[in-house]
C-alpha positions in Angstrom: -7.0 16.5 2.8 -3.6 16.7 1.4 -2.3 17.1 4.5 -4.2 14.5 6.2 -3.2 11.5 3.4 0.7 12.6 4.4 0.3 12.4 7.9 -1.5 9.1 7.1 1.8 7.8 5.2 4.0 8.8 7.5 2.2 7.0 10.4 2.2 3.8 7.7 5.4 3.7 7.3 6.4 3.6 10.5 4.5 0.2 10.6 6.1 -0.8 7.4 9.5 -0.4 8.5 10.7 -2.9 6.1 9.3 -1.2 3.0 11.8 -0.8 0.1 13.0 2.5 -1.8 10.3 1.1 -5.1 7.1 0.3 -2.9 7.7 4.0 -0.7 8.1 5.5 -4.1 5.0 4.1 -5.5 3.1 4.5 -2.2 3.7 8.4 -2.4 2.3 8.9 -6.1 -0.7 7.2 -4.6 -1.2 8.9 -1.8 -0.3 12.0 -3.8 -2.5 11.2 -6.2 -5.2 11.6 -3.4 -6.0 8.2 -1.9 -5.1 6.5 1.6 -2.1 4.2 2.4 -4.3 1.8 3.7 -6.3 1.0 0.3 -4.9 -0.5 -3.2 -5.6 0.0 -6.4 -6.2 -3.1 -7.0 -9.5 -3.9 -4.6 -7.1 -7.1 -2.8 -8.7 -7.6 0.7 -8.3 -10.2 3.1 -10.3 -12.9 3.8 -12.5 -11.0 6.0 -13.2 -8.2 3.3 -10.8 -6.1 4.3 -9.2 -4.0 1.5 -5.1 -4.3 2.1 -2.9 -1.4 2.8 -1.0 -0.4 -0.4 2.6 -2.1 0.4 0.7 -5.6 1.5 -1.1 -6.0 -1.2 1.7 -5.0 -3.7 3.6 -7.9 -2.0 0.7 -9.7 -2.2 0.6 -9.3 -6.2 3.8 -10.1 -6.6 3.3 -13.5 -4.0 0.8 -14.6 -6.7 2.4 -14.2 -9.8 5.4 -16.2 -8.3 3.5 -18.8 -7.9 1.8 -19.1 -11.3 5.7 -18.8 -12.6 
C-alpha cells in the first residue's frame, strides 16, 4: 500500500508542478501517514462533492482565511 500511496504522489506532483517546498513537505507526512494525495484532511470538496486533492484544498484554506482577514 505503501508503495502504491508513493507512486500516487509522485504522479500528483507532476500535476502540481507549482507546489512549494511547505505544501510537498506536508503532502509527504500525509501520504506517509497512509492516506492518498488526492483526499484532505479536512473533508473540502468541490461543488460537485468531490473531496480536493491535498495541495488544492490547503490553498483553498488558506483562500478563505484571506478573505475573513
Amino acid at each position: 500500500m505503501k508503495r502504491y500511496l508513493s507512486n500516487e504522489m509522485k504522479q500528483y506532483l507532476r500535476l502540481v508542478s507549482d507546489a512549494s517546498e511547505e505544501e510537498i513537505s506536508e503532502l509527504k507526512e500525509w501520504v506517509t501517514a497512509g492516506n492518498s494525495p488526492y483526499s484532505n484532511p479536512w473533508d473540502i470538496a468541490d461543488e460537485r462533492g468531490t473531496e480536493l486533492p491535498f495541495i488544492q484544498a490547503k490553498r483553498e484554506i488558506f483562500s478563505l482565511a484571506d478573505d475573513i482577514d
